[in-house]
C-alpha positions in Angstrom: 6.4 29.9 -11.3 9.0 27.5 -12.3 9.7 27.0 -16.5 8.1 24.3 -16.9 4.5 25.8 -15.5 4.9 23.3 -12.3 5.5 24.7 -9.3 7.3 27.5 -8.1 11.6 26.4 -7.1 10.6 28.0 -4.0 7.8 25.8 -3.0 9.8 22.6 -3.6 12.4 23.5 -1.2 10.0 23.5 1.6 8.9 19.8 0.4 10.4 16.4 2.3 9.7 12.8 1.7 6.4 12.0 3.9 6.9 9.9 7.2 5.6 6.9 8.1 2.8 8.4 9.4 1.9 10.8 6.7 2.2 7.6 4.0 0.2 5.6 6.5 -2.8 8.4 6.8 -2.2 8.6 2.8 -3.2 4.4 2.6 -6.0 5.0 5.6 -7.5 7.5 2.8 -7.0 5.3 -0.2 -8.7 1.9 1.8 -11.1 4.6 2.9 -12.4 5.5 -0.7 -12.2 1.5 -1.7 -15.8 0.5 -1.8 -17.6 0.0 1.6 -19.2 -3.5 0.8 -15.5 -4.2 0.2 -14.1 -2.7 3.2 -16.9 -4.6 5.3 -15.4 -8.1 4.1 -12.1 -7.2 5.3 -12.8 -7.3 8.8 -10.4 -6.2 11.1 -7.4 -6.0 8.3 -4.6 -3.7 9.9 -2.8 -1.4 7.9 0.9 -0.6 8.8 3.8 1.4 7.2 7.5 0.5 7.8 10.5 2.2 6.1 11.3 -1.6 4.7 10.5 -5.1 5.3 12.7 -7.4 8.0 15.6 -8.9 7.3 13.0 -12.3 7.9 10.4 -11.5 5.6 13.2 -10.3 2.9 14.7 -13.9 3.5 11.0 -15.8 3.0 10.3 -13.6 0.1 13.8 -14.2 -1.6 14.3 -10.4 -2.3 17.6 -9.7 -3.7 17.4 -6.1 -2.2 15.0 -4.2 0.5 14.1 -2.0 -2.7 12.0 -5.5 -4.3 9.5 -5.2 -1.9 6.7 -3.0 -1.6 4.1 -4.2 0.5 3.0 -7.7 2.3 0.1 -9.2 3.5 0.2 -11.4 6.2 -2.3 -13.3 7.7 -4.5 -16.3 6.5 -6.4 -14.9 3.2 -10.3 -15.3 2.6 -9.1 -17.7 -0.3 -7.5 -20.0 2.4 -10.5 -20.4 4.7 -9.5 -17.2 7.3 -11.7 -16.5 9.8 -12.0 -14.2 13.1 -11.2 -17.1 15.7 -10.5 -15.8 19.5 -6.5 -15.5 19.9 -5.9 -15.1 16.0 -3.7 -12.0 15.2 -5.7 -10.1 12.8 -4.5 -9.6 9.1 -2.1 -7.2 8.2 -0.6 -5.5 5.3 2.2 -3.5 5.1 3.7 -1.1 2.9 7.1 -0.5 2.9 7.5 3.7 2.7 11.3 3.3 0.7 10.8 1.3 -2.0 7.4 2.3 -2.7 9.5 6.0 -2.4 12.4 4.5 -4.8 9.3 3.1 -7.2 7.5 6.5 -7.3 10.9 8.6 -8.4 11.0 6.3 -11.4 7.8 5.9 -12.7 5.3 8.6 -13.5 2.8 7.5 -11.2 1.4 10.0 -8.2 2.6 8.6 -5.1 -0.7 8.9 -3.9 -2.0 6.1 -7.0 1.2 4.2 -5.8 -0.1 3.5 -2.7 -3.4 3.1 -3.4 -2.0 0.1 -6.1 0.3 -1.4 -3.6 -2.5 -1.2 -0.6 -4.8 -2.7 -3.0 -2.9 -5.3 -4.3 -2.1 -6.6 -1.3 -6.0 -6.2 0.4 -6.0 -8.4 -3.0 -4.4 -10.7 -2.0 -6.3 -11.0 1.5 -9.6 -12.1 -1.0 -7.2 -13.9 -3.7 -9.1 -11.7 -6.5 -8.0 -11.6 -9.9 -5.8 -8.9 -11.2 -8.8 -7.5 -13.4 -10.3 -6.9 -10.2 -7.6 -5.8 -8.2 -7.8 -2.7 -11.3 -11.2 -2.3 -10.5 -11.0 -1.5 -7.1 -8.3 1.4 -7.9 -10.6 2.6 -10.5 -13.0 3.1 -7.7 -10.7 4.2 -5.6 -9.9 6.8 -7.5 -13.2 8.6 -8.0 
């Protein structure tokens, strides 16, 4: 056991950042706990996890670094009058695996919260909901 009661040194050697897939199964579980009323209203939203965002979205977004972003939606959102049409992409969010990565190492969040917040926020933004609700739904995510 290590000093501080955590776990043993031994055990942290064997531990590595999670791939792309790994975070990716991580926010299937988290959208997968949201509530299933919710999940039925967001259609045939596509989850996706890439290490970081284009060089194009970091330009559209105005990020000073790859670091500033941690996920995107992108699509047409509820709140601008989406809706399934033949030869539409669907919606997609991303999450971006190194910032959110860089943002867990400094905060005291479990990764696993951090992407449930950054997947939520961003479904958020698919339904324009408040950020009162946007707590909610990781609230219920969370039990």
């Amino acid at each position: 056991m290590s000093a501080d009661g955590g776990r043993p040194a031994a055990e942290w050697l064997k531990l590595s950042a999670p791939t792309l897939a790994e975070m990716e199964a991580m926010a299937l579980d988290a959208y997968a706990r949201l509530p299933e009323a919710f999940r039925a209203m967001c259609g045939n939203l596509v989850v996706r996890v890439e290490d970081f965002p284009t060089d194009d979205v970091l330009e559209e977004m105005e990020a000073e670094t790859p670091f500033d972003l941690l996920g995107l939606f992108q699509g047409i959102g509820l709140a601008q009058g989406y809706e399934t049409a033949a030869g539409m992409l669907p919606n997609m969010i991303f999450l971006y695996r190194r910032p959110i990565l860089d943002y867990w190492a400094e905060h005291e969040d479990t990764l696993g919260d951090v992407v449930t917040h950054v997947l939520v926020h961003e479904i958020g933004h698919h339904f324009g909901l408040s950020d009162e609700d946007m707590e909610r739904l990781e609230e219920q995510a969370d039990t």
